[in-house]
N, C-alpha and C positions, 0 to 999 in steps of 0.2 A: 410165753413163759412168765410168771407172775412174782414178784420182787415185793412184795409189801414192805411198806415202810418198818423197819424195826426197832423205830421209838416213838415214844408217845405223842407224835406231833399231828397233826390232822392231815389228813391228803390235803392240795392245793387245790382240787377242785370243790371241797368243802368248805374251804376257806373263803374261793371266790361267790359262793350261792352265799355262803353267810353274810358276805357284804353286801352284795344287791337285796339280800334283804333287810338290812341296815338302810343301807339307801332307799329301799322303800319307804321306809318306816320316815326318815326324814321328810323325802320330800310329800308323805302323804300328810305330815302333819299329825306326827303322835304326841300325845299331849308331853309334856318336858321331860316330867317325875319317870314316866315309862321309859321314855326314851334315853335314859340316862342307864335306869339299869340294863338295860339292854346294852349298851354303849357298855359297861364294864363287865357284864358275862361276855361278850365278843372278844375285848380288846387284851386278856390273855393271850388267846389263842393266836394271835398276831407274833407272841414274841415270846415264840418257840425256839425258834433258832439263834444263833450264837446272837450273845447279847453286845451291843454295842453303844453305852452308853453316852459316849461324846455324842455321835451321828445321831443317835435319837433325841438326846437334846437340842440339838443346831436343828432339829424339825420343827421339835415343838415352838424352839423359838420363832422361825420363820411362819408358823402357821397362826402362832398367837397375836404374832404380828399383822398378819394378811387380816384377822378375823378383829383386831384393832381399828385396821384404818376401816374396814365396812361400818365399822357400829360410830366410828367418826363422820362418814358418809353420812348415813341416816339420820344422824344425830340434826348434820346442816341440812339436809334437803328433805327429810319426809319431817319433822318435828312430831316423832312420836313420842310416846313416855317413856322412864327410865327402864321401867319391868318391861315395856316391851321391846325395847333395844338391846337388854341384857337377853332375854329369851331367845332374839334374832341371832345373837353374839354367839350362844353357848351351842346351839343348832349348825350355826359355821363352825365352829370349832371342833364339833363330834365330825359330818361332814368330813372334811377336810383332811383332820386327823385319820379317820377310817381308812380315806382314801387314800392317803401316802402312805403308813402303814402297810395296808392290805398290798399294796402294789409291789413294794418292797417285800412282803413276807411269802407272797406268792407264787410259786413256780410253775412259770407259763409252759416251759418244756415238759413238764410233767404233764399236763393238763391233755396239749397237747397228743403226747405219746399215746398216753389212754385213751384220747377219744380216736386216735386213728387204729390202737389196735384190737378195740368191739367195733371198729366199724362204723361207728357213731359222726365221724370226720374222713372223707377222700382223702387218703395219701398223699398227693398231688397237692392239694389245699393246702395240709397240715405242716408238709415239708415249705411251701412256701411262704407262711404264717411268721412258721420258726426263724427261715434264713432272714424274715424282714424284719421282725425284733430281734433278733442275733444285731444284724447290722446298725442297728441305733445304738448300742453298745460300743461296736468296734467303729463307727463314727464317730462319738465322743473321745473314746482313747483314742485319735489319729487326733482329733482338731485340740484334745488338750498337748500331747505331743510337739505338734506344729506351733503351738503358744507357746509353751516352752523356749523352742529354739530360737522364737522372736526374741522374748525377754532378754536371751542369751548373746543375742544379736542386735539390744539396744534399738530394736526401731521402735520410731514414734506411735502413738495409738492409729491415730490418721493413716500408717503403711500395713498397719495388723489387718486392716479389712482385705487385703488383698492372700490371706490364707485361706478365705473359701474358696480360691480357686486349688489348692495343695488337696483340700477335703472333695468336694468336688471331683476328682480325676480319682482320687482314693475309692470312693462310693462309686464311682461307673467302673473301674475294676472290681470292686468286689461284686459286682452286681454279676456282673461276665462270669467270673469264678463261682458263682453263687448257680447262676442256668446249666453251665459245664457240671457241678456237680449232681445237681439234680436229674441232669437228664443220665451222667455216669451209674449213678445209684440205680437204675431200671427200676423204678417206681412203681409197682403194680398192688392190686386191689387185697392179693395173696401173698404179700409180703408178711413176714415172720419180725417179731418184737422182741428183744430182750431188755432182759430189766426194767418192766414195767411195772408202778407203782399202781396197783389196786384201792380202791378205798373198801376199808374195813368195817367190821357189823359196829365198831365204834364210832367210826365216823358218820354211818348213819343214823344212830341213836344221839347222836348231841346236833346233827345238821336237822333232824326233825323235832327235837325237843326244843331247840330254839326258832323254829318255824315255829311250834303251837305256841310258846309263849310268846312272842311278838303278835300271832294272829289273836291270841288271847289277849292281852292288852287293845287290841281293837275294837274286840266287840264288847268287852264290859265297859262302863263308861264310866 
């Protein structure tokens, strides 16, 4: 049964070809100017969904940051020029950016769904994909939790390391409850989908239209 998305945002599996092709384009070495616009016809489409502008600022800062201490880096140890250490900078920082962005904008369950129900992904595969990034989620929410209760309970930093063992036991149950479901669920090749998101004749007219123009930017010089 087919569910198309009903607003203008891109499927998620549009979104993640457009980055790897972004990441192409970095690490092959696209000259800067191209690479930049490319960088700003993408980086809409990232921030389609609800806007959240504090979180995206506490990124950008953290990344402007990371792509800081590199060009400090290079600065002490390769003694290159200043144009060539701002070029290395701005290439981290598209990079980077892309990459936390895209990851965050992108919905793996969707991606997922769809490539298991054309067939494209084993069942079996797909479902166990999903339950193991589901669980780096509900990982994080247990061991922020468990910190909490430390704080609550004044122990020292030096006693806080003994909450891997609380997350620990957390994670080899949900693992348990993770195999119990999957094998409940009868998993088979003729399994039935509902509400799956299709990508639309849209999404392939801008996922190819920004493939020619990045492949186009490679071959003119």
């Amino acid at each position: 049964m087919s569910n198309n998305l009903s607003t203008n945002r891109l499927h998620p599996l549009s979104l993640l070809l457009m980055s790897i092709i972004f990441l192409m384009a970095v690490f092959l070495k696209l000259p800067l100017i191209k690479l930049t616009l490319i960088y700003f016809v993408f980086l809409p489409y990232l921030f389609q969904g609800d806007p959240n502008p504090k979180q995206d600022f506490k990124k950008i800062s953290y990344i402007s940051l990371a792509v800081l201490l590199l060009m400090i880096m290079k600065i002490i140890y390769a003694h290159e020029s200043i144009q060539v250490i701002l070029t290395y900078g701005l290439r981290m920082f598209f990079l980077f950016s892309i990459s936390t962005f895209a990851f965050a904008a992108i919905d793996f369950d969707k991606i997922f769904n769809y490539l298991m129900a054309t067939g494209k992904l084993k069942v079996n595969w797909g479902y166990s994909l999903l339950l193991a990034m589901n669980s780096l989620q509900l990982l994080k929410c247990e061991q922020e939790r468990i910190s909490f209760n430390a704080k609550l309970r004044q122990l020292r930093w030096h006693q806080r390391y003994f909450i891997f063992f609380p997350v620990l036991v957390f994670a080899i149950r949900h693992s348990e409850r993770g195999a119990m479901a999957l094998v409940t669920r009868g998993l088979r090749s003729d399994r039935i989908f509902y509400n799956v998101n299709y990508p639309t004749k849209r999404d392939r007219i801008i996922l190819i239209s920004y493939f020619l123009l990045t492949l186009t930017f490679f071959l003119v010089g």
